[in-house]
C-alpha positions in Angstrom: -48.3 -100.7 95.3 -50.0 -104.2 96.1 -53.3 -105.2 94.1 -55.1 -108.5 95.1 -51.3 -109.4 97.0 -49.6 -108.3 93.9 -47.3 -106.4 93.7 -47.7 -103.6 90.9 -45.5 -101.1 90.0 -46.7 -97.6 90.4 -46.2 -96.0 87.0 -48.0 -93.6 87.5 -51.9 -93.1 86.7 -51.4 -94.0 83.1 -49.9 -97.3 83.7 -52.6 -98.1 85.8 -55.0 -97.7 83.5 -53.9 -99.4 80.9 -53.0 -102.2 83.0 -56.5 -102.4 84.2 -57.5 -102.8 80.5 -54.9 -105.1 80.3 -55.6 -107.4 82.8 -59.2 -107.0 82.0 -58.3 -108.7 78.2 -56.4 -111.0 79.9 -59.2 -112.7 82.4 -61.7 -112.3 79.4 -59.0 -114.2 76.7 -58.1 -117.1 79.6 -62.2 -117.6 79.9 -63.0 -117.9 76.3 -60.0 -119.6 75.0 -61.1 -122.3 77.6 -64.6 -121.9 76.7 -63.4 -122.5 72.9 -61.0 -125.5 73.4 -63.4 -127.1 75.5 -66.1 -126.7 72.7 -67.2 -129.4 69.8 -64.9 -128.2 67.1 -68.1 -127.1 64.9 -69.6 -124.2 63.9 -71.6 -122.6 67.1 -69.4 -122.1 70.3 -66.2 -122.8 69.3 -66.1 -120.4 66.5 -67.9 -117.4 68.5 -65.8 -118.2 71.6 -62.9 -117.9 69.3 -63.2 -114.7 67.4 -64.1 -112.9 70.8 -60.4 -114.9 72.4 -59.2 -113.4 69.3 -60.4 -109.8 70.2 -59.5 -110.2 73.8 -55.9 -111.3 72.6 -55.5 -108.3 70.6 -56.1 -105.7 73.4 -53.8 -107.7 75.8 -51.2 -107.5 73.1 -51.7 -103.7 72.7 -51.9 -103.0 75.7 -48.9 -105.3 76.8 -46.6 -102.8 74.4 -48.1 -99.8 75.7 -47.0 -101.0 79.4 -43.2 -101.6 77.7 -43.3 -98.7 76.3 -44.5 -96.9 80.0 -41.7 -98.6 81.9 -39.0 -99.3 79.2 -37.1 -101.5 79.5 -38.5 -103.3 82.6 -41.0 -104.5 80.8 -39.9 -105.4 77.3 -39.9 -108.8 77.3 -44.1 -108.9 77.9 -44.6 -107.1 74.9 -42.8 -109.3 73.1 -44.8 -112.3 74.7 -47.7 -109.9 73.5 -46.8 -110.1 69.7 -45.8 -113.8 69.7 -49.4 -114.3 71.0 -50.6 -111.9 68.5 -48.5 -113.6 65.8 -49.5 -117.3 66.9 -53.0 -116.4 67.1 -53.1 -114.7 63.7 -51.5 -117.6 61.9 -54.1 -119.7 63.9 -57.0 -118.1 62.3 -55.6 -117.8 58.8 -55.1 -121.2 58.4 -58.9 -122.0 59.7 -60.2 -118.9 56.8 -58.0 -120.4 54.0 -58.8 -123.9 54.2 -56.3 -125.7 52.7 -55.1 -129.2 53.2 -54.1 -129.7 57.0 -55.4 -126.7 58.1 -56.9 -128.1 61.1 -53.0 -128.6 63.0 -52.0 -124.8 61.8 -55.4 -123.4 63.2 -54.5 -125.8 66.3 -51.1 -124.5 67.3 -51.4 -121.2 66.1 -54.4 -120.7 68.6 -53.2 -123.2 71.0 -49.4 -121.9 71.0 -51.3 -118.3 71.7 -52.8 -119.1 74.6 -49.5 -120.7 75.7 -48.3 -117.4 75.6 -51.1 -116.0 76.5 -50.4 -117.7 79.7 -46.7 -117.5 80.0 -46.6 -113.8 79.9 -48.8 -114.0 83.0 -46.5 -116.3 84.9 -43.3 -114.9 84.3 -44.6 -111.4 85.3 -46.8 -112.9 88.1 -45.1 -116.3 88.8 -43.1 -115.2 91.8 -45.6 -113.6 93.7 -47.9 -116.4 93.4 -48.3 -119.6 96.0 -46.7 -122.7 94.9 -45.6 -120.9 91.7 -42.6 -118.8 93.9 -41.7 -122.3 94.8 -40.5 -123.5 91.6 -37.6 -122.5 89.5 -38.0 -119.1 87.1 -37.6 -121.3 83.7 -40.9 -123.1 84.6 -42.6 -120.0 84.0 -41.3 -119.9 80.8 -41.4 -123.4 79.6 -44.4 -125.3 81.5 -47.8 -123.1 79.9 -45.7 -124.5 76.2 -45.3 -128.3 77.6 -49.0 -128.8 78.8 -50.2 -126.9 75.8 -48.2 -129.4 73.7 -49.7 -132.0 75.1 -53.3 -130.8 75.3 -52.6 -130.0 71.3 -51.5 -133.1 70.6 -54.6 -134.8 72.2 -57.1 -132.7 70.5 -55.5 -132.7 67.4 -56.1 -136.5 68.0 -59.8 -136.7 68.6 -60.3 -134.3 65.9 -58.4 -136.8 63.4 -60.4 -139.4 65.2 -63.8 -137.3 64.8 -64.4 -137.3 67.7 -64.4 -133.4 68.5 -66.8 -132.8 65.4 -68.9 -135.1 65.6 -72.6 -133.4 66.7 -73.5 -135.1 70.2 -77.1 -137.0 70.4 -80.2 -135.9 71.0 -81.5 -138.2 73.6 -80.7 -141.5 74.8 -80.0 -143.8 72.0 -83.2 -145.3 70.1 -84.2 -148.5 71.2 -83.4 -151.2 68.7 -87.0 -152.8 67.4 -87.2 -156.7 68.8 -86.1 -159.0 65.6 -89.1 -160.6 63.7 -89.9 -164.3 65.6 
């Protein structure tokens, strides 16, 4: 059966609804893990936009073994995509609760390696079916969502070093400086 051009296997009526679940987790976690990295890393946004990415993860991993488990063994190799995630973004959010020194590059690739994966299991399921994507070989939809998330990690892990990610953002336009006494 073909959805939005894709082609979805026909399972039966179970399948499809727990792939609807599934792909509605999926669309939720892609919005507000960008909402999250995107944020000031302070309390506010990032942290809400983060616990709800962390909820969103957790049904696309249940769901994603549920799916294996519908069309063993076709589909294997998403659920275990599923539990990395799960696993990545667990170890993300551990580190942030416990705090201890260097927590910020644990919390960092934990959730930043989940949404890696979040994002590979989408592409090597979807990959060929999708423009430009069919055109390039199968191991980039493996390995690219890991490369630019390296990279993106790597940056922010930079500016947070740097302050620049926590620091609160001005009010107003900067103050003007008083004229100096003549």
């Amino acid at each position: 059966m073909r959805v939005f051009g894709l082609v979805v296997p026909d399972a039966g009526p179970l399948f499809v609804g727990v792939l609807v679940v599934h792909i509605a987790a999926g669309l939720a976690g892609v919005v507000t893990a960008t909402v999250a990295c995107l944020a000031r890393k302070r309390p506010g946004t990032h942290p809400r936009w983060g616990r709800i990415y962390l909820w969103a993860l957790g049904v696309v991993a249940s769901s994603a073994v549920a799916l294996a488990v519908i069309r063993w063994p076709a589909d294997v190799h998403l659920a275990v995509i599923g539990m990395v995630a799960a696993g990545l973004a667990g170890f993300g959010w551990r580190a942030r609760r416990r705090h201890r020194p260097g927590w910020p590059v644990r919390h960092a690739i934990g959730l930043g390696g989940s949404f890696a994966a979040l994002l590979t299991g989408f592409y090597v399921d979807n990959g060929p079916q999708l423009p430009v994507w069919r055109s390039l070989p199968h191991l980039t939809y493996w390995l690219l969502p890991t490369v630019v998330a390296a990279v993106l990690i790597r940056r922010a892990l930079r500016r947070f070093a740097a302050g620049v990610s926590s620091r609160p953002r001005a009010a107003g336009p900067p103050a003007a400086r008083p004229a100096p006494p003549r």
